[in-house]
C-alpha positions in Angstrom: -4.5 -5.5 -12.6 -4.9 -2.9 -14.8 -6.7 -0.3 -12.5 -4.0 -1.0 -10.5 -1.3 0.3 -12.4 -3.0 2.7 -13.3 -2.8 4.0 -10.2 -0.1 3.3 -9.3 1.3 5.8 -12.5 0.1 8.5 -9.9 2.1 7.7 -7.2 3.6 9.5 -5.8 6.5 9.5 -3.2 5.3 9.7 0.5 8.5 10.6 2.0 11.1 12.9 1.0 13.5 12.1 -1.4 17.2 13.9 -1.9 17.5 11.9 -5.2 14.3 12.6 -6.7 14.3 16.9 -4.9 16.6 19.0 -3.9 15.0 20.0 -0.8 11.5 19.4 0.9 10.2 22.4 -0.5 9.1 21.2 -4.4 8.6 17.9 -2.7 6.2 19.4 -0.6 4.3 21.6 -3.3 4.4 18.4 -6.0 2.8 16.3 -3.2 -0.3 18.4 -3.9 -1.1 17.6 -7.0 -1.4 14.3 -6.5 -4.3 11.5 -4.8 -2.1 8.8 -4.7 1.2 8.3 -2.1 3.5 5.9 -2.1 5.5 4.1 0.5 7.1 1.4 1.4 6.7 -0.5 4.4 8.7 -3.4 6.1 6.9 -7.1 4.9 5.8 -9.6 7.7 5.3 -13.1 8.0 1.9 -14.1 9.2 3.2 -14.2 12.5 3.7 -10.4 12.3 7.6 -11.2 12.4 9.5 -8.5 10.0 10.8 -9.6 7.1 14.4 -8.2 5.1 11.8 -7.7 2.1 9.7 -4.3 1.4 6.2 -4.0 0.7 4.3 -1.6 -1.6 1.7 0.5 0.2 0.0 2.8 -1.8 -2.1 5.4 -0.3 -5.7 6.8 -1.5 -7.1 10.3 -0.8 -9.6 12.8 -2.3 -11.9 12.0 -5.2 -9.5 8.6 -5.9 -10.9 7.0 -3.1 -14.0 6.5 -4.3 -12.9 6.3 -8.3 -11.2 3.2 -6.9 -13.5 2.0 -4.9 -16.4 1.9 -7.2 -14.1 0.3 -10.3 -12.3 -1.7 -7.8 -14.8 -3.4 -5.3 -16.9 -5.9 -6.8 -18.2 -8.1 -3.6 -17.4 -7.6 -0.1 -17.2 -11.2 1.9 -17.1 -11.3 5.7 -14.8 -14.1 6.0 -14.4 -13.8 9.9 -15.6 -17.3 10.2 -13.3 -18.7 7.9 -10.2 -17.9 10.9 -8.2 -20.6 11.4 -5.7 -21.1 14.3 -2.1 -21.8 13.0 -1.3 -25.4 13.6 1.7 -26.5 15.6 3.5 -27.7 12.0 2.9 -23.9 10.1 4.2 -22.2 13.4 7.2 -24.3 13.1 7.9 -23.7 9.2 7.6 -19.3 10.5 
C-alpha cells in the first residue's frame, strides 16, 4: 500500500477545478508537471449497474508507468479460467 500512496501524493486533478484554479489556464500548465491524474469515476456493481458511490481512478503516464510497474507487478496470473457464471441467488442479491 505504500507505493500506492505514494503515488497517489502526485496526483493530480484530471478535470478542471474552479475551487482548486481560477481558470483553465494554470490548471492546464500545472497538469504538466505531473505523471499521475486523478479522477473519479462512477462505481458499479458486478452487474455493471452504477452505483451512488465514486471510485478512485488514478491515471499513469511517462516514465511512471514503468516505475510502477516494475515496483508494483510481482506475478501476472491468467485467471480466465477461473470465470464463473453468476448464479440465479447472487443475481438476485444485485
Amino acid at each position: 500500500m505504500e507505493l500506492y500512496d505514494e503515488v497517489l501524493a502526485q496526483a493530480f486533478p484530471y478535470a478542471f477545478n474552479q475551487d482548486l484554479y481560477a481558470s483553465e489556464h494554470p490548471w492546464r500548465q500545472a497538469s504538466t508537471v505531473t505523471n499521475v491524474l486523478l479522477q473519479w469515476d462512477p462505481d458499479h456493481n458486478p452487474k455493471v449497474k452504477e452505483l451512488s458511490q465514486r471510485a478512485i481512478q488514478p491515471g499513469l503516464r511517462g516514465n511512471e508507468i514503468a516505475t510502477y510497474a516494475k515496483a508494483a507487478i510481482l506475478e501476472i496470473i491468467d485467471v480466465s479460467d477461473l470465470n464463473v457464471p453468476f448464479d440465479a441467488d447472487c443475481n438476485q442479491r444485485l
